[in-house]
N, C-alpha and C positions, 0 to 999 in steps of 0.2 A: 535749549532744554537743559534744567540743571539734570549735571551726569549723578550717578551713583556716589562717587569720587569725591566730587564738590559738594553733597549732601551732606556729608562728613564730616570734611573739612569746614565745613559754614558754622555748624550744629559746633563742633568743637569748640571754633576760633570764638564764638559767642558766651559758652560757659566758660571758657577762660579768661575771659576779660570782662565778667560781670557776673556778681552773685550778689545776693538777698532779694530785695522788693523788684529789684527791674525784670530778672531772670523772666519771669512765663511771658510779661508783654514781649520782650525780646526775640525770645523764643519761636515763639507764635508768628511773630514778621519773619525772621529765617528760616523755616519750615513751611509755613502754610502752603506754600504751592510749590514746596518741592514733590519733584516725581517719586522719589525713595521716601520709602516709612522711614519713621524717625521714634525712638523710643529712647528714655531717658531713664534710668534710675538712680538712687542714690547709690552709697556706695558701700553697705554690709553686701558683704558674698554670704553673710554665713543666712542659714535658713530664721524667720520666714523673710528674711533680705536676700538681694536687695529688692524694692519695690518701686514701682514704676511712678514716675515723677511727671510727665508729660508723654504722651504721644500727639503726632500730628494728623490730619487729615487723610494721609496716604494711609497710614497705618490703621486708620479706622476701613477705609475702601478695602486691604489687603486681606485682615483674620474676620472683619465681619462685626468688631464689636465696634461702641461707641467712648468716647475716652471715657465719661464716670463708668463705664462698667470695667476698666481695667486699673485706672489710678489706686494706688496703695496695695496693689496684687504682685506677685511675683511673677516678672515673665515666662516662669515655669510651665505655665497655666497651660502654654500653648504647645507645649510637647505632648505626645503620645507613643503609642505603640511602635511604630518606625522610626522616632525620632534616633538617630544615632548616636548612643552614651558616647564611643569614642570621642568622636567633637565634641559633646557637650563638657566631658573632664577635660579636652585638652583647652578648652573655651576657658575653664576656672584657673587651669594651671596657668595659663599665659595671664590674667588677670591678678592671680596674685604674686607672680614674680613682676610685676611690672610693664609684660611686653604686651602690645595690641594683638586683637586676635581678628580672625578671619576665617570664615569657615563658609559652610554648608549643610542643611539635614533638613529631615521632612519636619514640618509645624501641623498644627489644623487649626481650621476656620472658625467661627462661633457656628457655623451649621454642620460640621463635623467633616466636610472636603478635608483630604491632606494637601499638602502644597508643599514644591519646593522652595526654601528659602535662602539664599544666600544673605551676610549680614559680616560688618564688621563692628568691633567695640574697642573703644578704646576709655582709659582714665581720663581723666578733666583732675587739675588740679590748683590749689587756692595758691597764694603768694608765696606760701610757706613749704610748698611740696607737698602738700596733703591732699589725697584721693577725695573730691566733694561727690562726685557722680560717675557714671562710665553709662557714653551716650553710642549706641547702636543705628547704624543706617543699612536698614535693610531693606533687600529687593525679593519682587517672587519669580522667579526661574521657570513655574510650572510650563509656562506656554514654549520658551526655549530650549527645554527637559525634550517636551514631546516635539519637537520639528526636530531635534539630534535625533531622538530616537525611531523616527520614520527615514531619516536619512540612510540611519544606521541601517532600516531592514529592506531598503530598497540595494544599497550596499550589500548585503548578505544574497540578496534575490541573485541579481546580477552576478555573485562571485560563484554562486550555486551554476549558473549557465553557462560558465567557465571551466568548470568540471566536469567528469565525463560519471554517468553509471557506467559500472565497472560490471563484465561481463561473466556468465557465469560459467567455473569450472567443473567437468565433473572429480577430477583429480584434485581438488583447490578449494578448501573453504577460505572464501572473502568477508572481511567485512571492514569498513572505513566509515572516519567522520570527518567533516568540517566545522569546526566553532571559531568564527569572527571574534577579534575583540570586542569588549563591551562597549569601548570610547573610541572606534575606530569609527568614522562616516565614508572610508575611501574603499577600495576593493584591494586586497591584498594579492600577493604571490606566491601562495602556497598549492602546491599542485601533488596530486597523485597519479597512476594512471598502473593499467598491467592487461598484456599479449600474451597470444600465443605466437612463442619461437616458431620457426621453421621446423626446426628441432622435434618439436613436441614437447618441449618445457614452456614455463609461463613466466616471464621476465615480468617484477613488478617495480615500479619508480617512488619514489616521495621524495619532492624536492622545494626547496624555499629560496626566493629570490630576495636578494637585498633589497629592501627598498617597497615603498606602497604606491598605490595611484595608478592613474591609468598608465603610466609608461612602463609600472612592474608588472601587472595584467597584461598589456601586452608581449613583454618579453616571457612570462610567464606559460602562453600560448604555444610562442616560437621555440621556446625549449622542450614543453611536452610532447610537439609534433614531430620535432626534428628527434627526439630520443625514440620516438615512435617507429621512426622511419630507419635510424638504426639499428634494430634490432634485427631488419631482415639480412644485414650482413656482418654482423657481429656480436657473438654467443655470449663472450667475454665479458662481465660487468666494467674492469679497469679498462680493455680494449675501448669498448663504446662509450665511456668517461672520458677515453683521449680523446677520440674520433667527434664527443659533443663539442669538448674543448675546441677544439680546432674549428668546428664551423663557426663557434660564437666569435671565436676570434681573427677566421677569416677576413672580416671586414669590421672588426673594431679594434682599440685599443685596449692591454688590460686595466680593468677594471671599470668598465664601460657599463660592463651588464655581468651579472656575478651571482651565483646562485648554489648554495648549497643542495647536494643530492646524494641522495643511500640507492642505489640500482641491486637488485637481485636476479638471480635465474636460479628456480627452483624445477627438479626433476622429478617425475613422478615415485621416484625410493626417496625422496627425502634430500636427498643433495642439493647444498644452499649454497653457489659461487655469489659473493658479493663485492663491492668496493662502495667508497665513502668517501664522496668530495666535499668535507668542512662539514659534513652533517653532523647529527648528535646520533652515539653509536645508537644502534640496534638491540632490542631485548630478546633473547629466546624463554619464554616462561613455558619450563618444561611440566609434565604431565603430572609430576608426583610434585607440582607446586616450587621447586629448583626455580632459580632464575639465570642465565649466563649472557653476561653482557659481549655483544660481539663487536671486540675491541681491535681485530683488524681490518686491515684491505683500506690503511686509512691515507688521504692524501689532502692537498689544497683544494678550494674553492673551485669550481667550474670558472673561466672566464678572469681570474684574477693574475695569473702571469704566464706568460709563454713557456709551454711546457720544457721540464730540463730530464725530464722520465716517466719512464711511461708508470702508469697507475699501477698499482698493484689488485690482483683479484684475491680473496681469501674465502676460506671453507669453512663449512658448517652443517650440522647434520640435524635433521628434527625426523624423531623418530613417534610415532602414532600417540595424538594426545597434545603433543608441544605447540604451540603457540609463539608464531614469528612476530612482534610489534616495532614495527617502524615510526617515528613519529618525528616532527619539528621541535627546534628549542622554545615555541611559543608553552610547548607543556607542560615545561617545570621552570622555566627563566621568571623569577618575581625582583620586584623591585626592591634593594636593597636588601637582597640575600646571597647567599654562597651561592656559586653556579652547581658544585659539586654536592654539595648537600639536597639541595632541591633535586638534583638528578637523582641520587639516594634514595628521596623518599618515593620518588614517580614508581623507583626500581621496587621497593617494598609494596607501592599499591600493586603494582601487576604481581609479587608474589602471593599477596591474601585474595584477589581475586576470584573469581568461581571462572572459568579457563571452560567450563563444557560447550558455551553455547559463545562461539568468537568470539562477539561481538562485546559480552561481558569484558574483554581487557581493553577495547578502546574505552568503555565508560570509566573504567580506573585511571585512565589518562584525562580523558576530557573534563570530568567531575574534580574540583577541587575537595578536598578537606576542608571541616569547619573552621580549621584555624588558618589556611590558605589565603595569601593576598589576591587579588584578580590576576590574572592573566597579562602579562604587557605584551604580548604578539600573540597573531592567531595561532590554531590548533588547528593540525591537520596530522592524522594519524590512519595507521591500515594495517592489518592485523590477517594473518595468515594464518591456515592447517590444512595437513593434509588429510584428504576426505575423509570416513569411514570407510572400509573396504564391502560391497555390495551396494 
């Protein structure tokens, strides 16, 4: 079966080693029964160019029309409302700097279906260097689109059965999210979980495992149970950090299995002991809209080297109103940005916020901004206050 790749490559290697009268017979023999659309235009960018010179067979099956109703038209035709301008400027930029282009965006049908299309274009050119055409081989993705994305939500299902509803205080207002990545099909390691001490405080966890798939799920398991289980002997947040430590590493090597984690024990006045293994600090967004980043009690990774001291625990007070946010680097880590900037802005969402009803500052975390890239790792975030009194 000719590949996507080789539809390209055929369609190129043919305009470049012949032009005038042979060109469409030619054409026509190395196209006709390729599996990718095949479009050809000449070679004005500028508008109402360039205009489309040949399409093949595939490409009539793919948007629905027939070649006389598209020849001498602009491939334009087939954009619409979702089409994504990004690619489509960055499609002309590479085009007229010389470089081939490669991309993705939604197209529609001649019956009005959108579709995903994948496609690349490259120039053709005569003896002399000169641009005669830029010939396109594109594929439809739609049915590939939707098998990721039922992957993705059986993915999502499964990570949801993995985590626990989180129980209710009457000293404690709760509330938490989980948001998967968008391009993720695997089940991630992001975990939350929160007890009641022995004590009568309520120790709460958020922690992230290196690593995706089922072997970070299940280590993911083994950590939230076993921190579970240390809380009935150890108050401490940096005590019970050591004491995780040491079971993970019990019977592995460091760096085997590795997991960033923020542990808290919060007390009915407000008193917040915490420590931080490799996590991303802590927000307190206080009641008059203040923010204070809670920048101690900070040490290494869970499970990354044999302890040389013990953890530190550090303090913190939230007094009626204030709002604790805990959350993973999936929240503000974007692709080919500042670590410390996107932290910045995460910290200004939670300060404009509406802070009354909890759950309002996990949606400031999980909610990108209109100018925001995607997400490159999950979101999992938990958000604390203490009750109203009555």
């Amino acid at each position: 079966m000719t590949t996507f790749d080789d539809t390209f490559d055929l369609v190129a290697a043919t305009l470049g080693d012949v032009q005038g009268s042979e060109l469409e017979a030619l054409l026509a023999t190395a196209t006709h029964v390729a599996r990718n659309a095949v479009c050809i235009t000449d070679a004005d960018l500028d508008a109402p160019g360039p205009r489309i010179v040949y399409v093949n067979p595939a490409f009539e099956r793919m948007t629905g029309y027939a070649a006389d109703e598209v020849i001498g038209r602009n491939p334009r035709f087939l954009q619409g409302p979702d089409s994504d301008r990004r690619v489509l400027d960055r499609l002309r930029a590479d085009l007229e700097a010389g470089r081939p282009f490669q991309g993705e965006t939604f197209n529609y049908r001649k019956d009005g279906t959108r579709f995903t299309m994948a496609w690349r274009v490259a120039a053709v050119r005569d003896q002399l260097g000169r641009v005669t055409h830029y010939v396109a081989a594109q594929d439809d993705l739609s049915s590939l689109r939707a098998a990721e994305a039922q992957v993705r939500s059986l993915a999502a299902q499964l990570q949801s059965t993995l985590l626990p509803d989180l129980p209710g205080f009457d000293d404690l207002e709760l509330a938490w999210r989980y948001r998967p990545v968008a391009d993720h099909a695997t089940v991630g390691g992001d975990w939350y979980d929160a007890v009641r001490t022995p004590g009568g405080e309520v120790a709460v966890f958020l922690g992230d495992m290196v690593g995706h798939g089922d072997e970070a799920a299940a280590l993911m398991g083994e950590f939230r149970f076993t921190t579970r289980g240390l809380v009935r002997a150890f108050a401490d947040p940096g005590r019970l950090l050591d004491e995780l430590d040491a079971a993970v590493l019990s019977d592995r090597t460091p760096g085997q299995a590795m997991a960033t984690v923020f542990a808290a024990v919060v007390d009915p006045a407000g008193t917040v002991r915490y420590s931080v293994a490799g996590h991303p600090a802590p927000v307190v967004r206080r009641a008059d809209g203040g923010v204070e980043v809670l920048d101690g009690g900070r040490s290494r990774l869970i499970g990354a080297a044999r302890p040389d001291q013990a953890r530190p625990t550090a303090t913190a007070h939230l007094d009626p109103g204030d709002v604790l946010v805990a959350f993973s680097d999936g929240a503000f880590e974007r692709r080919a940005r500042d670590f410390d900037q996107t932290y910045a802005r995460l910290v200004d969402r939670l300060a404009a916020a509406d802070a009354t009803p909890v759950d309002q500052c996990i949606a400031a975390i999980s909610v990108e901004g209109p100018d925001d890239e995607s997400p490159r790792d999950d979101i999992v975030a938990l958000a604390l206050r203490l009750a109203p009194p009555g």
